[in-house]
N, C-alpha and C positions, 0 to 999 in steps of 0.2 A: 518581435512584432513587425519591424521595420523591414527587417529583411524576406519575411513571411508577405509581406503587402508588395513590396518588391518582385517577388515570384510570382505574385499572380499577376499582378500586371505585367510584367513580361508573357506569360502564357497566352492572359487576350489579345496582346500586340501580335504576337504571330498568329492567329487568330482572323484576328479583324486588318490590321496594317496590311498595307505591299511590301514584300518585301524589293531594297535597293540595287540588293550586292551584286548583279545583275546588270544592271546599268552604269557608267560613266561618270563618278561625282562630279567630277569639274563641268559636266555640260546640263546638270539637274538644275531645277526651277529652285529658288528661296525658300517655298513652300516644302519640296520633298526634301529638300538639304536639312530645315528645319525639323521635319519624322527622323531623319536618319540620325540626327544629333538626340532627339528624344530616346526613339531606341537605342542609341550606345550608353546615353548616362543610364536608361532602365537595367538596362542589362550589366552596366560597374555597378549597379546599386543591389541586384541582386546577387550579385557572384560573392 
């Protein structure tokens, strides 16, 4: 169940999210650092 609710929410993040990996962590706002820490626990919690 956990992991199933995990996979879908990773599915709308790429979806709906920016993606970061793209851009320069060290020079991103608090706010997109903040998405980019969401999407990596989303994605160890789905894997």
């Amino acid at each position: 169940m956990r992991k199933r609710t995990f996979r879908l929410l990773a599915a709308l993040n790429r979806k709906v999210l920016p993606k970061q990996w793209h851009r320069d962590l060290a020079r991103l706002s608090k706010v997109r650092l903040a998405l980019v820490a969401y999407r990596y626990w989303v994605t160890r919690n789905a894997l």
